[in-house]
PDBQT receptor file of N, H, CA, C and O in Angstrom, charges set to zero:
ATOM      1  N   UNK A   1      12.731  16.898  -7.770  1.00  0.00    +0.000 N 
ATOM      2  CA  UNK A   1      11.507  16.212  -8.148  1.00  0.00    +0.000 C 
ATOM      3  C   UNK A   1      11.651  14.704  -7.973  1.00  0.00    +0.000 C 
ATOM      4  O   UNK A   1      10.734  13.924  -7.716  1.00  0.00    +0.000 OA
ATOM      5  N   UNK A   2      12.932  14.411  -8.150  1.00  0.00    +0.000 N 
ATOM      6  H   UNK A   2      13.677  15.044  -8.359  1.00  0.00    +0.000 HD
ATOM      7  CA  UNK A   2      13.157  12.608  -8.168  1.00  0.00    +0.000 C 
ATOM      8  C   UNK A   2      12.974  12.188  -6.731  1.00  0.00    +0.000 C 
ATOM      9  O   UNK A   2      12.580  11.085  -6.351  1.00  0.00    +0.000 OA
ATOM     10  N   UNK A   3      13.402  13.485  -5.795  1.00  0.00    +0.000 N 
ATOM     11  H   UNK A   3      13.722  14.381  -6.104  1.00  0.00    +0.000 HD
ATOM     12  CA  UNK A   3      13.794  13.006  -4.843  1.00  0.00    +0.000 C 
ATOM     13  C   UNK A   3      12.136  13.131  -4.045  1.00  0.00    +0.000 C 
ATOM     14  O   UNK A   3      11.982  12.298  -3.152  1.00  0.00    +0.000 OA
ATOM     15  N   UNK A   4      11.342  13.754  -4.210  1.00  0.00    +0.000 N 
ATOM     16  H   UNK A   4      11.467  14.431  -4.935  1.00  0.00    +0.000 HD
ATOM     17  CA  UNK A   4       9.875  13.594  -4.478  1.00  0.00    +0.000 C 
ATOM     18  C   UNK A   4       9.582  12.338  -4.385  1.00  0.00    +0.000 C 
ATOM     19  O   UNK A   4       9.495  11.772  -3.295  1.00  0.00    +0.000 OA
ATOM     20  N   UNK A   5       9.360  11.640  -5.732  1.00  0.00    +0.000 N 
ATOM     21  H   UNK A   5       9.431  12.099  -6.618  1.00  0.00    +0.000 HD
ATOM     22  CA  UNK A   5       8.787  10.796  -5.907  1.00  0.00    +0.000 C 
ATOM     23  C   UNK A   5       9.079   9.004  -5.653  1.00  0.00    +0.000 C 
ATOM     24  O   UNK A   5       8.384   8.007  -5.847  1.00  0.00    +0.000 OA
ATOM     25  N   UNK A   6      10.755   9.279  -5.020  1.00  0.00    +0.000 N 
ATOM     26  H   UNK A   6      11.319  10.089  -4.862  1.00  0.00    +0.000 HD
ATOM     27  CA  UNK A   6      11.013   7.945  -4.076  1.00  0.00    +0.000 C 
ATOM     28  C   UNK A   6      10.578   8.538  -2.843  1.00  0.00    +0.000 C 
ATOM     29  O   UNK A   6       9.630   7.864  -2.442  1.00  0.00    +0.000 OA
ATOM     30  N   UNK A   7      10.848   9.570  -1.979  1.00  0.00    +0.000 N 
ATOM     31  H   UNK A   7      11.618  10.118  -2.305  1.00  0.00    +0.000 HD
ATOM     32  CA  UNK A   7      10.026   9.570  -1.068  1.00  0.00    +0.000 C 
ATOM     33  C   UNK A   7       8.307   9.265  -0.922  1.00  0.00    +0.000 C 
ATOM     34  O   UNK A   7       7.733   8.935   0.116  1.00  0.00    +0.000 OA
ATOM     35  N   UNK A   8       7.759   9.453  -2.112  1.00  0.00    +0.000 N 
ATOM     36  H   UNK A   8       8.226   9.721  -2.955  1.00  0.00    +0.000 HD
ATOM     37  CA  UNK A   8       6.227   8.986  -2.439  1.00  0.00    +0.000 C 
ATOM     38  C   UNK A   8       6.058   7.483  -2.306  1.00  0.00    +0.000 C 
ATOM     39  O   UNK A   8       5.064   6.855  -1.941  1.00  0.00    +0.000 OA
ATOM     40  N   UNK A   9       7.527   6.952  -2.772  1.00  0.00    +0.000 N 
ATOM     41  H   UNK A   9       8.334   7.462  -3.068  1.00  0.00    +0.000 HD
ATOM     42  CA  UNK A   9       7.223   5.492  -3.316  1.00  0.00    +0.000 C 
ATOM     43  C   UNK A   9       7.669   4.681  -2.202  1.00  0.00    +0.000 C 
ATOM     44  O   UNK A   9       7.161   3.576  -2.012  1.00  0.00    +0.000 OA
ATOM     45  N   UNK A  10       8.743   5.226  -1.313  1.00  0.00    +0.000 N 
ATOM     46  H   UNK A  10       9.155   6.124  -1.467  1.00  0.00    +0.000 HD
ATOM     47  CA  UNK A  10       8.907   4.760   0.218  1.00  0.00    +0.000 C 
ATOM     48  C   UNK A  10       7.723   4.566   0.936  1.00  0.00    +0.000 C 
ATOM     49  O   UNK A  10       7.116   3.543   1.253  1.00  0.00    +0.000 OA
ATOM     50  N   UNK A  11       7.430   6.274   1.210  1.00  0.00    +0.000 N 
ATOM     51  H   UNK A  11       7.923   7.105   0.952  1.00  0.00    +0.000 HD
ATOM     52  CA  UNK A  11       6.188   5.966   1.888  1.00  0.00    +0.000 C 
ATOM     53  C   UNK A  11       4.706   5.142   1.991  1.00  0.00    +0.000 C 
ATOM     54  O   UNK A  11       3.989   4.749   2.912  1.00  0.00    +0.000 OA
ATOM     55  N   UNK A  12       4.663   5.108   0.406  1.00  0.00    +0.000 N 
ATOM     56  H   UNK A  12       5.244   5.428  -0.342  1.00  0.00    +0.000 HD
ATOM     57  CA  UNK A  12       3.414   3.915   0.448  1.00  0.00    +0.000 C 
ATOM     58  C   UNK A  12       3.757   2.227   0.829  1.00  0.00    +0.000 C 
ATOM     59  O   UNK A  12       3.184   1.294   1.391  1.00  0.00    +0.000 OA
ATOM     60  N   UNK A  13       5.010   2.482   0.171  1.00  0.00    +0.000 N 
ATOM     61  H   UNK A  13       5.476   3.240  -0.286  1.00  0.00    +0.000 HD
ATOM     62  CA  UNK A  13       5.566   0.691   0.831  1.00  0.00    +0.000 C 
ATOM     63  C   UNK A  13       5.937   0.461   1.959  1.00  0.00    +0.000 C 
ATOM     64  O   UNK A  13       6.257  -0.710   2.165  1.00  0.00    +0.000 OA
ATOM     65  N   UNK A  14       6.047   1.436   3.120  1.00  0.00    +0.000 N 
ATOM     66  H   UNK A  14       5.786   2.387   2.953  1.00  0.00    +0.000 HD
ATOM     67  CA  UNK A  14       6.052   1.627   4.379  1.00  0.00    +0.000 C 
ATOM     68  C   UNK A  14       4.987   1.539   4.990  1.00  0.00    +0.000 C 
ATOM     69  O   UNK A  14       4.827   1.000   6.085  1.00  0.00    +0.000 OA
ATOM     70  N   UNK A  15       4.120   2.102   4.277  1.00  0.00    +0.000 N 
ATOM     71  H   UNK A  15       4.250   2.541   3.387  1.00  0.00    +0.000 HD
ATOM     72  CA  UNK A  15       2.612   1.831   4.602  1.00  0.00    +0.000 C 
ATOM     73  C   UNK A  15       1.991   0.527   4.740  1.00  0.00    +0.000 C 
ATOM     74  O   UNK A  15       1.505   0.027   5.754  1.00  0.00    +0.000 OA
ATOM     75  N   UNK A  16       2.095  -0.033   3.360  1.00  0.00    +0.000 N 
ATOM     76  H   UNK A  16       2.490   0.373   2.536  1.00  0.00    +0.000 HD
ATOM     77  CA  UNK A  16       1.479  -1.028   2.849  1.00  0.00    +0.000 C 
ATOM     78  C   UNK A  16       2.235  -2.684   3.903  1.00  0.00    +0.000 C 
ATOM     79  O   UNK A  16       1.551  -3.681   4.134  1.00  0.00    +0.000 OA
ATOM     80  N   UNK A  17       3.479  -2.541   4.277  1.00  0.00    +0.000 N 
ATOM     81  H   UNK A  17       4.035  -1.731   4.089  1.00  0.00    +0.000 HD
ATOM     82  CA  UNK A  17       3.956  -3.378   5.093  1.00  0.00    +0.000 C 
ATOM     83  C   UNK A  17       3.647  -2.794   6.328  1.00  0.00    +0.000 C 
ATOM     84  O   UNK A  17       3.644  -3.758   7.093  1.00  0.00    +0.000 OA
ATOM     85  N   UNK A  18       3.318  -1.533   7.147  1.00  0.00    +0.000 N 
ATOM     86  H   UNK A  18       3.320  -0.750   6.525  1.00  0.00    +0.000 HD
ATOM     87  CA  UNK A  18       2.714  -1.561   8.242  1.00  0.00    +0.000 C 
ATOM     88  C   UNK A  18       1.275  -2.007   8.457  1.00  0.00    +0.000 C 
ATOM     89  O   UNK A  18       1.167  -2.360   9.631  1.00  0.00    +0.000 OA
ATOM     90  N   UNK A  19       0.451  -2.098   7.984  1.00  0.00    +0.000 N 
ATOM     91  H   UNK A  19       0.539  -1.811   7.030  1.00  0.00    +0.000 HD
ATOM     92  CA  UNK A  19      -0.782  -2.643   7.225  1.00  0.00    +0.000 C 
ATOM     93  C   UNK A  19      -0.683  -3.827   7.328  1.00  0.00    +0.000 C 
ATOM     94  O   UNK A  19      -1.696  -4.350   7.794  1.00  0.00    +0.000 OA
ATOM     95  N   UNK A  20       0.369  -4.701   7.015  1.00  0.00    +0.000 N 
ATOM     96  H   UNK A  20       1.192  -4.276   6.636  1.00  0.00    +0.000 HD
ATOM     97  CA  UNK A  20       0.465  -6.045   6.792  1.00  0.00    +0.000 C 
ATOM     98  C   UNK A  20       0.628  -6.459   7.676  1.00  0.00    +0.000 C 
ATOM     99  O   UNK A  20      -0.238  -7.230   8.091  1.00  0.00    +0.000 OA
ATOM    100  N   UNK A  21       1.756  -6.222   8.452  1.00  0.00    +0.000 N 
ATOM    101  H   UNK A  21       2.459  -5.597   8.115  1.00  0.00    +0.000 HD
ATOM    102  CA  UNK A  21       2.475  -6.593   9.748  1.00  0.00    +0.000 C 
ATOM    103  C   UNK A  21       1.126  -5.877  10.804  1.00  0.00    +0.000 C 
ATOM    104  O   UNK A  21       1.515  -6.341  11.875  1.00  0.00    +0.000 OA
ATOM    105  N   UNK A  22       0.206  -5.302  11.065  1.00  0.00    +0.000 N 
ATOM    106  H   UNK A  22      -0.110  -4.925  10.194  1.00  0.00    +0.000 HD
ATOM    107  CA  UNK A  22      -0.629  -4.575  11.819  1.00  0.00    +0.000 C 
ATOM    108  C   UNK A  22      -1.911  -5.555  11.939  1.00  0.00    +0.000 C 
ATOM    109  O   UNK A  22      -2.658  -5.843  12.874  1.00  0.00    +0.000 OA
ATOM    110  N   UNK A  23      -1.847  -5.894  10.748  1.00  0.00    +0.000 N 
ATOM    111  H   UNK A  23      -1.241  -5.661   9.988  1.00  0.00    +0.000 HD
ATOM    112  CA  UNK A  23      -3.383  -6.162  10.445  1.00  0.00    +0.000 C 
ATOM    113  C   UNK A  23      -2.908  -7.919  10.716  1.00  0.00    +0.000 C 
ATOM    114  O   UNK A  23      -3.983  -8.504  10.841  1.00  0.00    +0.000 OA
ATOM    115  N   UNK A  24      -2.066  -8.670  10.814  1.00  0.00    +0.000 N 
ATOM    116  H   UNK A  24      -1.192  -8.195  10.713  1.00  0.00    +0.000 HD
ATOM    117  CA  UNK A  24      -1.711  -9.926  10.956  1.00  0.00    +0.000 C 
ATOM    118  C   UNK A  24      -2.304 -10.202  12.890  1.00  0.00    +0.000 C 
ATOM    119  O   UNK A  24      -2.898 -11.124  13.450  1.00  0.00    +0.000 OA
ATOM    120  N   UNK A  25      -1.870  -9.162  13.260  1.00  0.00    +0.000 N 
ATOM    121  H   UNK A  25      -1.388  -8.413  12.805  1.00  0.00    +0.000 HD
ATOM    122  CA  UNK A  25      -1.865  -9.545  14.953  1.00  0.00    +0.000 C 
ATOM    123  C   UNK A  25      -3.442  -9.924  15.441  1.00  0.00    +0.000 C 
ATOM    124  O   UNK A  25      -4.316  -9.368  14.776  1.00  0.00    +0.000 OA
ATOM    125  N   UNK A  26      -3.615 -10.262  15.857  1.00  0.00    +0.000 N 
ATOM    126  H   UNK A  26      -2.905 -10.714  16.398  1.00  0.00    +0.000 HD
ATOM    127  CA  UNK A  26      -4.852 -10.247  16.894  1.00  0.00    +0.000 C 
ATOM    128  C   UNK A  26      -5.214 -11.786  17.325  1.00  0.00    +0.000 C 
ATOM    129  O   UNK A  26      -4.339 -12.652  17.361  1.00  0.00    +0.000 OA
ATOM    130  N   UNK A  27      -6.499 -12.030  17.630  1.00  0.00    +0.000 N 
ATOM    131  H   UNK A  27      -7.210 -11.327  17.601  1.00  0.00    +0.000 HD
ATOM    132  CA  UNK A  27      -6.649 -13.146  18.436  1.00  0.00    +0.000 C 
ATOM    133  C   UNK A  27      -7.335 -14.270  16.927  1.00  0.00    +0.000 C 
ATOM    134  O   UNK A  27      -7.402 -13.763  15.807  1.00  0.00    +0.000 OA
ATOM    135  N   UNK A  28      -7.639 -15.293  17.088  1.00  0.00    +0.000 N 
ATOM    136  H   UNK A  28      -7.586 -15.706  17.997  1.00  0.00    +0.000 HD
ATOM    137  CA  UNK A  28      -7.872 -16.437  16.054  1.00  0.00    +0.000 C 
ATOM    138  C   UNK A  28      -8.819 -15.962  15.447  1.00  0.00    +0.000 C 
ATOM    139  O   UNK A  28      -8.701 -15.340  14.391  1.00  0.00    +0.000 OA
ATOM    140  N   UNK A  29     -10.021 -16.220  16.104  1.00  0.00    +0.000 N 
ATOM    141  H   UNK A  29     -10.116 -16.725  16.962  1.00  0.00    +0.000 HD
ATOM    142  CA  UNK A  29     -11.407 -15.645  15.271  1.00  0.00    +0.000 C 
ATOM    143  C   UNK A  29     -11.405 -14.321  14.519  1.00  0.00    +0.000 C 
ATOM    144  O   UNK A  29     -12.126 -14.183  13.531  1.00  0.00    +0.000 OA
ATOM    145  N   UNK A  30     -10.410 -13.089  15.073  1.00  0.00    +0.000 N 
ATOM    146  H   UNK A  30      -9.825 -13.201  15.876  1.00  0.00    +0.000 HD
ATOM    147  CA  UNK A  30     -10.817 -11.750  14.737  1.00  0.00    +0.000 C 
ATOM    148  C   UNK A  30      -9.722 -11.878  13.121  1.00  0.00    +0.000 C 
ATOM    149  O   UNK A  30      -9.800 -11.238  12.073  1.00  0.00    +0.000 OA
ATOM    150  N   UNK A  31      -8.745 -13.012  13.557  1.00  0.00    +0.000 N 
ATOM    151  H   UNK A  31      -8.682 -13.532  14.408  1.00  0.00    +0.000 HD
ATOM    152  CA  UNK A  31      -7.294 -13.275  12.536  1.00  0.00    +0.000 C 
ATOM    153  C   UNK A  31      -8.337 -13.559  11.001  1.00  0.00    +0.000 C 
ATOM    154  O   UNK A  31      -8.506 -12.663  10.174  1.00  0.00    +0.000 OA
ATOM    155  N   UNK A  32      -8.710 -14.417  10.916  1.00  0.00    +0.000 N 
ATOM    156  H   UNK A  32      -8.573 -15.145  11.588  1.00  0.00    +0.000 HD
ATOM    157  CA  UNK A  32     -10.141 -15.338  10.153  1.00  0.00    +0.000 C 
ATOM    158  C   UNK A  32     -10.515 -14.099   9.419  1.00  0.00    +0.000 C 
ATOM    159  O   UNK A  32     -10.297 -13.917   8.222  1.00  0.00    +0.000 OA
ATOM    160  N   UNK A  33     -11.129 -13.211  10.277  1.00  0.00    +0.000 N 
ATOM    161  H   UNK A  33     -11.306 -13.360  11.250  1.00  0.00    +0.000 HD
ATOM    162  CA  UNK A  33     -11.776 -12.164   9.223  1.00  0.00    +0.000 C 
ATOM    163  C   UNK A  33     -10.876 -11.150   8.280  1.00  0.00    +0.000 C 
ATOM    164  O   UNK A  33     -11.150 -10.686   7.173  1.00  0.00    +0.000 OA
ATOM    165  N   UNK A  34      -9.631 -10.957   9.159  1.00  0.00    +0.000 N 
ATOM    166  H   UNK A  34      -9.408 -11.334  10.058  1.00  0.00    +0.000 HD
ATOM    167  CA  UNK A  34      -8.743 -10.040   9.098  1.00  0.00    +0.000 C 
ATOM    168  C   UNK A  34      -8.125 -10.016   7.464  1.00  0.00    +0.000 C 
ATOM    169  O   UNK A  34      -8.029  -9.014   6.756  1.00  0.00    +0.000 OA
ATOM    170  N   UNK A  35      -7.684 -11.645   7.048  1.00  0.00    +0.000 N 
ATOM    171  H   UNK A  35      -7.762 -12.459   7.624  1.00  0.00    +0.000 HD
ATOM    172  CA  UNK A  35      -7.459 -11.936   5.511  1.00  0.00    +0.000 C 
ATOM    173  C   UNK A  35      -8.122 -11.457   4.888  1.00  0.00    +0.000 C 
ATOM    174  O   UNK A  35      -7.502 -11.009   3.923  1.00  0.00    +0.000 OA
ATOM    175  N   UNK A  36      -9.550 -11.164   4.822  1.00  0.00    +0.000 N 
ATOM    176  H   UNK A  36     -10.053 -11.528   5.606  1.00  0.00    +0.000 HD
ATOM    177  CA  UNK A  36      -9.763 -10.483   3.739  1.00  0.00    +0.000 C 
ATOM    178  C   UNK A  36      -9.625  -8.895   4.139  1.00  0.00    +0.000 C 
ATOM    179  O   UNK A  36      -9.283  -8.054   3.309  1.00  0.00    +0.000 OA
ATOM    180  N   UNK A  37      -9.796  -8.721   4.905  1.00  0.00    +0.000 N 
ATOM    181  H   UNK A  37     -10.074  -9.404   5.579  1.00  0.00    +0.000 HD
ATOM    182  CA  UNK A  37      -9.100  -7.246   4.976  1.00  0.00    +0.000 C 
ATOM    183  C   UNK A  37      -8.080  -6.962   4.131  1.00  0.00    +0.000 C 
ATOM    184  O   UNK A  37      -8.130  -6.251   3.127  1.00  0.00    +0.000 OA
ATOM    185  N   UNK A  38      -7.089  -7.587   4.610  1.00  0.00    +0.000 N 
ATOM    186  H   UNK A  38      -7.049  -8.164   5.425  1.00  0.00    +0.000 HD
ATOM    187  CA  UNK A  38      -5.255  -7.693   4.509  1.00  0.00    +0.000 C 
ATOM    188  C   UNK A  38      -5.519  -7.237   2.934  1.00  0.00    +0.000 C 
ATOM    189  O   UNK A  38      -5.197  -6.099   2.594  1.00  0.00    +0.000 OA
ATOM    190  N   UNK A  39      -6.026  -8.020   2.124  1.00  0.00    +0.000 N 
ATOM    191  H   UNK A  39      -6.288  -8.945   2.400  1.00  0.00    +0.000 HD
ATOM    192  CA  UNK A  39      -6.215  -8.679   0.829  1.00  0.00    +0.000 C 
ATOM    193  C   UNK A  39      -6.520  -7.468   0.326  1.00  0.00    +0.000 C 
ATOM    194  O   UNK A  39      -5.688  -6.957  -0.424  1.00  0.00    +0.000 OA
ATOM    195  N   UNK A  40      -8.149  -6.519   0.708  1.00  0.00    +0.000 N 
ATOM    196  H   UNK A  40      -8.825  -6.934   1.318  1.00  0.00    +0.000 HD
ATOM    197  CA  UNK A  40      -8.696  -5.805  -0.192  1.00  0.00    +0.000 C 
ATOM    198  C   UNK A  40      -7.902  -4.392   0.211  1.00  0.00    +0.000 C 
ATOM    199  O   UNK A  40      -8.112  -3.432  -0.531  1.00  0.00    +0.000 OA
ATOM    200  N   UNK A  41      -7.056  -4.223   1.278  1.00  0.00    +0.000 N 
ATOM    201  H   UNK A  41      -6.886  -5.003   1.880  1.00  0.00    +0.000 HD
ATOM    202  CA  UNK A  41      -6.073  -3.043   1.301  1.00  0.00    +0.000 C 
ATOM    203  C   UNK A  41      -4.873  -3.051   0.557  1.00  0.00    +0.000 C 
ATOM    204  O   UNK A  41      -4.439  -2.080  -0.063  1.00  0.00    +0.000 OA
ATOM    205  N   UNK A  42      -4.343  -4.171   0.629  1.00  0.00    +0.000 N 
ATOM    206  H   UNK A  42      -4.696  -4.959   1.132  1.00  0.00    +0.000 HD
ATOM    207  CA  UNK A  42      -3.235  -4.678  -0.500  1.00  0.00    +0.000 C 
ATOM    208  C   UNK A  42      -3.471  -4.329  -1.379  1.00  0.00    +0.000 C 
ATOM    209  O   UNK A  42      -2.622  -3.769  -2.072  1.00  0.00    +0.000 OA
ATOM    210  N   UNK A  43      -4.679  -4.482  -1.761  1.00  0.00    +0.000 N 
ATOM    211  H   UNK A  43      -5.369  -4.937  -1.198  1.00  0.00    +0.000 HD
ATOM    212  CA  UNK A  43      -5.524  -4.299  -3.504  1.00  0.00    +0.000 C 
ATOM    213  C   UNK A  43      -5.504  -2.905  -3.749  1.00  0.00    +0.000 C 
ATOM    214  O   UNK A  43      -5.207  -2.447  -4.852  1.00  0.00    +0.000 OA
ATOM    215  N   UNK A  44      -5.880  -2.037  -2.528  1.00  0.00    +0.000 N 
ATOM    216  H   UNK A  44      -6.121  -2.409  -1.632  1.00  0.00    +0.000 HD
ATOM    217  CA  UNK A  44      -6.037  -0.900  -2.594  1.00  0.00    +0.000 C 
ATOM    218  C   UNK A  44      -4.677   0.064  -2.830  1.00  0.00    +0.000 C 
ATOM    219  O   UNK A  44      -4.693   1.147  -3.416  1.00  0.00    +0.000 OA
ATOM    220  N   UNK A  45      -3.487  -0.589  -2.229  1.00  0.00    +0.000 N 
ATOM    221  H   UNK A  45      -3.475  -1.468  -1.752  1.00  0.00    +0.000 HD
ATOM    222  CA  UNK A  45      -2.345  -0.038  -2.219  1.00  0.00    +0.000 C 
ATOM    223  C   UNK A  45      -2.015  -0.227  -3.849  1.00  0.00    +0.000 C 
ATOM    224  O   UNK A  45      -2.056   0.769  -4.571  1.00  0.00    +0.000 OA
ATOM    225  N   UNK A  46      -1.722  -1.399  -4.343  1.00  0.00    +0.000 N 
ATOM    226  H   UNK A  46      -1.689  -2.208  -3.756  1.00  0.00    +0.000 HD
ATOM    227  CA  UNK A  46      -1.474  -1.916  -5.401  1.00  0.00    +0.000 C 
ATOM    228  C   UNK A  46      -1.846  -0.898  -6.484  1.00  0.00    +0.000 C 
ATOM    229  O   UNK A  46      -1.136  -0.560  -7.431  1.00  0.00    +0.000 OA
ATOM    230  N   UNK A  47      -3.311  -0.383  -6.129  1.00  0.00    +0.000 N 
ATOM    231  H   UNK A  47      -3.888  -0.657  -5.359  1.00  0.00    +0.000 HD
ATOM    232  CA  UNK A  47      -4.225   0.481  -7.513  1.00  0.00    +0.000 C 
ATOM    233  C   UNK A  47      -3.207   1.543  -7.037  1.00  0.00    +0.000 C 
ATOM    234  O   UNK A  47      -2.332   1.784  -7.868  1.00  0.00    +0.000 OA
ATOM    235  N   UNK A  48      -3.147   2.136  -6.032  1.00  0.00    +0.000 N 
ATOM    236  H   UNK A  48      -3.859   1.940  -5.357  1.00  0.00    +0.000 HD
ATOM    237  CA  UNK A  48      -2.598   3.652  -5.325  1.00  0.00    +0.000 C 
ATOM    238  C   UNK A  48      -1.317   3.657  -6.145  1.00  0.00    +0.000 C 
ATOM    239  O   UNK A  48      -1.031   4.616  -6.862  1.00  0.00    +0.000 OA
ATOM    240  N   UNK A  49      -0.490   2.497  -6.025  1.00  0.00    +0.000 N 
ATOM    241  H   UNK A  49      -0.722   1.718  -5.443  1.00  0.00    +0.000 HD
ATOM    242  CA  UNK A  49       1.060   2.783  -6.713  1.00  0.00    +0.000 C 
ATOM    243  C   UNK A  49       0.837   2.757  -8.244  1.00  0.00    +0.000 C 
ATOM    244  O   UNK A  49       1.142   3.749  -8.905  1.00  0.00    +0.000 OA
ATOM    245  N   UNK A  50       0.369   1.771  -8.768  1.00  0.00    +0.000 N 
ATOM    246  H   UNK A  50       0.121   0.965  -8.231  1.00  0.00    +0.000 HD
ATOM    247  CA  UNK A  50      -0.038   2.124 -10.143  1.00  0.00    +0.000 C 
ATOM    248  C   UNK A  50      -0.612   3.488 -10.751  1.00  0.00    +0.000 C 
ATOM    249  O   UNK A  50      -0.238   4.124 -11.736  1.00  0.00    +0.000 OA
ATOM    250  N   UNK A  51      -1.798   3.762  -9.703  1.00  0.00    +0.000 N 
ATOM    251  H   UNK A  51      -2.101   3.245  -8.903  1.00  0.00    +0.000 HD
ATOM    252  CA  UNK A  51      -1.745   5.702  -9.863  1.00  0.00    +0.000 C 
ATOM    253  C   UNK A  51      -1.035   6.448  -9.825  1.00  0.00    +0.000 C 
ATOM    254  O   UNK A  51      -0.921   7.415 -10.578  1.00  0.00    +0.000 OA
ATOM    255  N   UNK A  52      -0.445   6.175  -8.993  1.00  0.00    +0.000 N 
ATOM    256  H   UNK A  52      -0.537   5.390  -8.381  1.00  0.00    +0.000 HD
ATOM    257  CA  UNK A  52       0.441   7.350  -9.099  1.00  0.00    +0.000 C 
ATOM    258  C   UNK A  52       1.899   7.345  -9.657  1.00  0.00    +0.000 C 
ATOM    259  O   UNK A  52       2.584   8.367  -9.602  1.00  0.00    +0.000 OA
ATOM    260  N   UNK A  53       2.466   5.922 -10.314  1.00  0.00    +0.000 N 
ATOM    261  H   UNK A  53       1.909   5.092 -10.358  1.00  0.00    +0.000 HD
ATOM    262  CA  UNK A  53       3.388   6.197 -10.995  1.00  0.00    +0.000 C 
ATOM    263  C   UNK A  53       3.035   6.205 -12.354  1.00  0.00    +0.000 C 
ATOM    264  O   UNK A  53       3.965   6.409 -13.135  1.00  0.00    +0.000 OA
ATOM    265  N   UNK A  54       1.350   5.945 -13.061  1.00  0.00    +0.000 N 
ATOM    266  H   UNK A  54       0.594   5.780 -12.428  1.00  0.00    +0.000 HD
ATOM    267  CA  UNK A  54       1.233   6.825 -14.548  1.00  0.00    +0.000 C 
ATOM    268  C   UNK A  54       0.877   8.037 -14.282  1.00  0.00    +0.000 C 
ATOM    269  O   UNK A  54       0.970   8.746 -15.285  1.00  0.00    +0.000 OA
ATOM    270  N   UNK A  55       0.256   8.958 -12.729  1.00  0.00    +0.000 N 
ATOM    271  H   UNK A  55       0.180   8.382 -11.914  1.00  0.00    +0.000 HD
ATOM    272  CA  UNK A  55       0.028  10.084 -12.945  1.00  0.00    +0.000 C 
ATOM    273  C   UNK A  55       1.646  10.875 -13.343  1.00  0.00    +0.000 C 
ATOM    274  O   UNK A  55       1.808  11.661 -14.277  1.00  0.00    +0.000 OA
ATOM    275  N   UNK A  56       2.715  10.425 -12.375  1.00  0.00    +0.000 N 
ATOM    276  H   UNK A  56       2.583   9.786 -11.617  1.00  0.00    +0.000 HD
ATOM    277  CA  UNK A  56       4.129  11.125 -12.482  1.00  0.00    +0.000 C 
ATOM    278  C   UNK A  56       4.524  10.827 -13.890  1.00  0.00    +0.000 C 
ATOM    279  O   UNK A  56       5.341  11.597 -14.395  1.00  0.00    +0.000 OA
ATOM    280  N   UNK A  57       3.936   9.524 -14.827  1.00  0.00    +0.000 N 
ATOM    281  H   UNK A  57       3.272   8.898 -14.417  1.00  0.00    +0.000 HD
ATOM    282  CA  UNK A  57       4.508   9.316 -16.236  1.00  0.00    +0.000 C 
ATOM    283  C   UNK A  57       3.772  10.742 -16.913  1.00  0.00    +0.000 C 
ATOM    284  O   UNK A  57       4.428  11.517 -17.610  1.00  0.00    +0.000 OA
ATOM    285  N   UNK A  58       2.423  10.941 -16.619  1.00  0.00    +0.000 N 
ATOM    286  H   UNK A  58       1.890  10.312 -16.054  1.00  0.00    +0.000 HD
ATOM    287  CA  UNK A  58       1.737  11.601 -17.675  1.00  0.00    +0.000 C 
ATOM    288  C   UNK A  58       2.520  12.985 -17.410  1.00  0.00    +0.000 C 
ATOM    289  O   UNK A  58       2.983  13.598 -18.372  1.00  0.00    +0.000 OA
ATOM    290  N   UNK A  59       2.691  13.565 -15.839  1.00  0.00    +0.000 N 
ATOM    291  H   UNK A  59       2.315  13.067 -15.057  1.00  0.00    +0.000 HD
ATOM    292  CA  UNK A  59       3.131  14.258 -15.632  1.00  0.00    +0.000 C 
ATOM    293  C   UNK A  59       4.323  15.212 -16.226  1.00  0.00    +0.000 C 
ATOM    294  O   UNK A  59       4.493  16.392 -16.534  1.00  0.00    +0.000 OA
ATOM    295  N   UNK A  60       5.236  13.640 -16.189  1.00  0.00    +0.000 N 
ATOM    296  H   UNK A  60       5.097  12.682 -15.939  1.00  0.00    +0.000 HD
ATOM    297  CA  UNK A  60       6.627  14.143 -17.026  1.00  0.00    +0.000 C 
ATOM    298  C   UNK A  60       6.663  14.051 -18.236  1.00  0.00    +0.000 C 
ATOM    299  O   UNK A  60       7.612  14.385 -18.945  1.00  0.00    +0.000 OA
ATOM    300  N   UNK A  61       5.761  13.647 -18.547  1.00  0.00    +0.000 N 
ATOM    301  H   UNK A  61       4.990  13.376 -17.971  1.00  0.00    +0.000 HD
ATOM    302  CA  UNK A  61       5.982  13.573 -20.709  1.00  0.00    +0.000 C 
ATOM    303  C   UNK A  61       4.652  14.457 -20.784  1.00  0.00    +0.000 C 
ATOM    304  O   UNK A  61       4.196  14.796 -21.876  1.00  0.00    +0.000 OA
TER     305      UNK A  61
């Protein structure tokens, strides 16, 4: 089960830095818009890990 839930916790931070590093590239103008992208997926990851490490708390207690 442990070994579960670092693989869970790898994978989203694998994510969340491919995302980062992905979403950085492109040309000036398209770059401009791209920050807030970057920002509100970050945000999105951020809620995702917080979910799911009180769902595994509620889980285990």
């Amino acid at each position: 089960m442990k070994i579960l839930m670092m693989l869970v916790v790898v994978i989203g931070v694998l994510a969340l830095l491919g995302t980062v590093l992905l979403g950085g590239k492109g040309d000036n103008n398209y770059d401009e818009k791209t920050k807030g992208n970057i920002s509100r997926l970050s945000l999105i990851y951020i809620i995702l890990a917080i979910s799911i490490i009180i769902s595994f708390a509620i889980y285990l207690f």
